[in-house]
Backbone as CSV, one residue per row, in Angstrom:
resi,resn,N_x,N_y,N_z,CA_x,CA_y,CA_z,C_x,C_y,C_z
1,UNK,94.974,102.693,109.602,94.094,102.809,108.463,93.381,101.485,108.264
2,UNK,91.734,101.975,108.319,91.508,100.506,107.813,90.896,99.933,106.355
3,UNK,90.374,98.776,105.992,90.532,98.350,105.019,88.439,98.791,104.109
4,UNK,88.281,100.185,104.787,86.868,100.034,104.281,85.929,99.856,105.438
5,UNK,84.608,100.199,104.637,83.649,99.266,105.204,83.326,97.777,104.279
6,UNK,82.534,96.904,105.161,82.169,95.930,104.600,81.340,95.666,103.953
7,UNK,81.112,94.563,103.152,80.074,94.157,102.263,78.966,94.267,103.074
8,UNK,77.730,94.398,102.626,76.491,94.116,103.087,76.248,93.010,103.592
9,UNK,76.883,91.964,102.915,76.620,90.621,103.252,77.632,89.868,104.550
10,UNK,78.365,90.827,105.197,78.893,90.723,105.966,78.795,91.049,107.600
11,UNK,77.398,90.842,107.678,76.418,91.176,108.809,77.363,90.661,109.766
12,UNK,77.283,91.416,111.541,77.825,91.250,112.210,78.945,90.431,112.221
13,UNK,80.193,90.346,111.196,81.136,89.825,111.180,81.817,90.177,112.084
14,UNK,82.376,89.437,112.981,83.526,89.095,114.182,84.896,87.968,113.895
15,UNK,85.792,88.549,113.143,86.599,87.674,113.119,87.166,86.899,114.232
16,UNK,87.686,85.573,114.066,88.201,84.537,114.876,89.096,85.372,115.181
17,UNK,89.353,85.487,117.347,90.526,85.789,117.465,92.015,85.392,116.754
18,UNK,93.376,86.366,116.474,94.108,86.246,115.862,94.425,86.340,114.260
19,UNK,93.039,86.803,113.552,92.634,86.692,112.659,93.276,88.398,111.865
20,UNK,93.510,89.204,112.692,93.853,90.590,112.487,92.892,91.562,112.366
21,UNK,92.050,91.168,112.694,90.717,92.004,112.856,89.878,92.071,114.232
22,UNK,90.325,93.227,114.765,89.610,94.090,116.343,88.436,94.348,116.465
23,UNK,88.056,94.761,115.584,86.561,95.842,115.446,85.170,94.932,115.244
24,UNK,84.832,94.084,116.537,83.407,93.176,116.316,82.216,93.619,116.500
25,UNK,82.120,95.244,116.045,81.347,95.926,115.707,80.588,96.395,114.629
26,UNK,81.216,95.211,113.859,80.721,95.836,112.443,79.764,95.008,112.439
27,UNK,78.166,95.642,112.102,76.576,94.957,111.817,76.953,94.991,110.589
28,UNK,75.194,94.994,110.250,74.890,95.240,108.826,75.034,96.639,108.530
29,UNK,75.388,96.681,107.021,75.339,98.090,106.257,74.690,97.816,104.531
30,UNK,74.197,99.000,104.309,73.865,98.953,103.415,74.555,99.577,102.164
31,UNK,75.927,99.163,102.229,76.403,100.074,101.089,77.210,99.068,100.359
32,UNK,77.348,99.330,99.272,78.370,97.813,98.153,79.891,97.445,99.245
33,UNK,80.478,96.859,98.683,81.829,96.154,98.988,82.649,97.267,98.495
34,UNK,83.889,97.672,99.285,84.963,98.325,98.885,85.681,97.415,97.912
35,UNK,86.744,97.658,97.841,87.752,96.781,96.738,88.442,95.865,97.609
36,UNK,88.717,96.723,98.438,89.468,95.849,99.631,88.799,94.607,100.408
37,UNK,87.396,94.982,100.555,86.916,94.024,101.166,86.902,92.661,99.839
38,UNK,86.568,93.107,98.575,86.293,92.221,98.013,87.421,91.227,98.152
39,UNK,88.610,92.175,97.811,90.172,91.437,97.352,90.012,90.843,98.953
40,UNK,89.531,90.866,99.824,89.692,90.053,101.196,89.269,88.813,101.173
41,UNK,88.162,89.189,100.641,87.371,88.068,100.246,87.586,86.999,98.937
42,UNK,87.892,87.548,97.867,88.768,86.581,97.580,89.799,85.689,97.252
43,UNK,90.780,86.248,98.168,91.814,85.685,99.033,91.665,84.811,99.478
44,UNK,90.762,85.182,100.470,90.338,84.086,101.917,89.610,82.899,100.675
45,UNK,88.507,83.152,99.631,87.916,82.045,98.685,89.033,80.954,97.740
46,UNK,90.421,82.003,97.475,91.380,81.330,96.776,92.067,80.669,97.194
47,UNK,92.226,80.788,98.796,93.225,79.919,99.457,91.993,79.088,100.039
48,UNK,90.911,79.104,99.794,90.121,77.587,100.436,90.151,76.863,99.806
49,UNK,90.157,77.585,98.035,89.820,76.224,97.183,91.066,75.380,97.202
50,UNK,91.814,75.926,97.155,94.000,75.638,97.038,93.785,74.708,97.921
51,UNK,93.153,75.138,99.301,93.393,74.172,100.323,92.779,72.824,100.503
52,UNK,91.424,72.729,99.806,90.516,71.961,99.593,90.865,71.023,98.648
53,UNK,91.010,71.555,97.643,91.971,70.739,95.864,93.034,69.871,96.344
54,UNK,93.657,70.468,97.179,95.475,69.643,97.715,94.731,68.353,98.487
55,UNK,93.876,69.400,99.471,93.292,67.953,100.641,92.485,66.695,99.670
56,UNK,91.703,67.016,99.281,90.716,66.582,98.630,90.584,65.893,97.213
57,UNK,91.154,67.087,96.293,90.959,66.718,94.807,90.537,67.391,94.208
58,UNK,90.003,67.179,92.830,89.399,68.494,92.222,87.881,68.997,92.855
59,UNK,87.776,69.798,92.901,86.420,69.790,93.792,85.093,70.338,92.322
60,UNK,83.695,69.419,92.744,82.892,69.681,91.840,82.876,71.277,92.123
61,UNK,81.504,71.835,90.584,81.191,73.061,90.767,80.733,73.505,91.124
62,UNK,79.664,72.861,92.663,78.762,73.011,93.350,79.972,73.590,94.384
63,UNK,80.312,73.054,95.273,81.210,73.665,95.538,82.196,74.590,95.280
64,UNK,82.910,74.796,93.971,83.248,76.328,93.792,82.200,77.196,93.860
65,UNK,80.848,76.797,93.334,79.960,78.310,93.348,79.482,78.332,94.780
66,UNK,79.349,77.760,95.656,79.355,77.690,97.037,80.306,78.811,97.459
67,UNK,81.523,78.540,97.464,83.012,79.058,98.115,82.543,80.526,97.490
68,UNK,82.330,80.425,96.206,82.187,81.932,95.625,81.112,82.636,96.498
69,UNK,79.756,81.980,96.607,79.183,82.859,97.285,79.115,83.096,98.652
70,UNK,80.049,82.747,99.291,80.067,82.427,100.752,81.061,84.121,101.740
71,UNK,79.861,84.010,102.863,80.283,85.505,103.495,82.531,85.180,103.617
72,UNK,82.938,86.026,104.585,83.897,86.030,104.896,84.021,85.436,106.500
73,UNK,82.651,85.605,107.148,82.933,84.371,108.530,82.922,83.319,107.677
74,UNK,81.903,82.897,106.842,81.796,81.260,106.359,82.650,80.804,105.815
75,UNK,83.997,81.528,105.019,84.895,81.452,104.606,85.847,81.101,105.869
76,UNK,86.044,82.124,106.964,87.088,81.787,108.106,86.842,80.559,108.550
77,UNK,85.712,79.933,108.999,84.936,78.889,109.938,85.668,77.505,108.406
78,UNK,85.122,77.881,107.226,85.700,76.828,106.628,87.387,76.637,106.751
79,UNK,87.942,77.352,106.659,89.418,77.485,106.542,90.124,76.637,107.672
80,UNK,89.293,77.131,109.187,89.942,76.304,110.301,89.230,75.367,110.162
81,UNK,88.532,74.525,109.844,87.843,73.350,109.663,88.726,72.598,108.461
82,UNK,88.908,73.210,107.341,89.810,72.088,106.587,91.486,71.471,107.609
83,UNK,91.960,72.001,108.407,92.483,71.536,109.225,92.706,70.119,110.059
84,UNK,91.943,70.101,109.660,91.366,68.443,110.779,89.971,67.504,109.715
85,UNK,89.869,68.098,108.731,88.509,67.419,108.086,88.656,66.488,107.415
86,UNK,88.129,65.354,107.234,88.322,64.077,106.695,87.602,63.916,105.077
87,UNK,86.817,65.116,105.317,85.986,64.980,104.168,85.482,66.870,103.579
88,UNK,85.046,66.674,102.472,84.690,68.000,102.141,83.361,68.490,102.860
89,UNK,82.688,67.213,103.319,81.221,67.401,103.928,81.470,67.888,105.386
90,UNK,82.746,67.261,105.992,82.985,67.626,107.347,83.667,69.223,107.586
91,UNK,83.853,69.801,106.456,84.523,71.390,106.071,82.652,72.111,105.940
92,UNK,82.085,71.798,105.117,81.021,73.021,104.566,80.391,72.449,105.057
93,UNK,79.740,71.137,105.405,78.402,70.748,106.263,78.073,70.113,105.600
94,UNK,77.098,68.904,105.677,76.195,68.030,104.957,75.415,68.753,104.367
95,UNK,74.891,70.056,104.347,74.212,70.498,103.527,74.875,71.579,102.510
96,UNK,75.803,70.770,101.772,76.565,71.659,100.720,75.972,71.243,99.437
97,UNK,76.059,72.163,98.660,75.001,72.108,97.506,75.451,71.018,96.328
């Protein structure tokens, strides 16, 4: 059983191998977010900020509303990047808002 379809905004999402997700078939669609996808999503947003706050500190609100609006690849890609990042700029990019 799976968890839905995806958000709209979740154009050709391919999760990172190991990630628990097979199906790198999913394009774009045009239909809202299930519940599931949302609660996926912010999961994956609650444990960045957790992870970010511990590494980091309190993080401004440019950055939470960032994290908030951010797909679920941009979310994965951040997650393995706080891993090794020295800085919050070296996680979201020099061009974080």
């Amino acid at each position: 059983m799976g968890i839905g379809a995806p958000c709209a905004s979740q154009e050709k999402y391919s999760a990172p191998e190991g990630r628990g997700f097979q199906d790198s078939r999913i394009g774009p669609l045009k239909q809202p977010c299930t519940g599931a996808w949302r609660g996926l999503i912010k999961g994956r947003a609650d444990t960045l900020r957790g992870q970010l706050e511990r590494r980091f500190g309190p993080l401004p609100q440019e950055v939470r509303a960032r994290i908030d609006a951010a797909s679920l690849a941009e979310l994965d890609r951040w997650l393995d990047a706080v891993l090794d990042a020295a800085s919050l700029d070296a996680v979201l990019g020099s061009d974080q808002a």
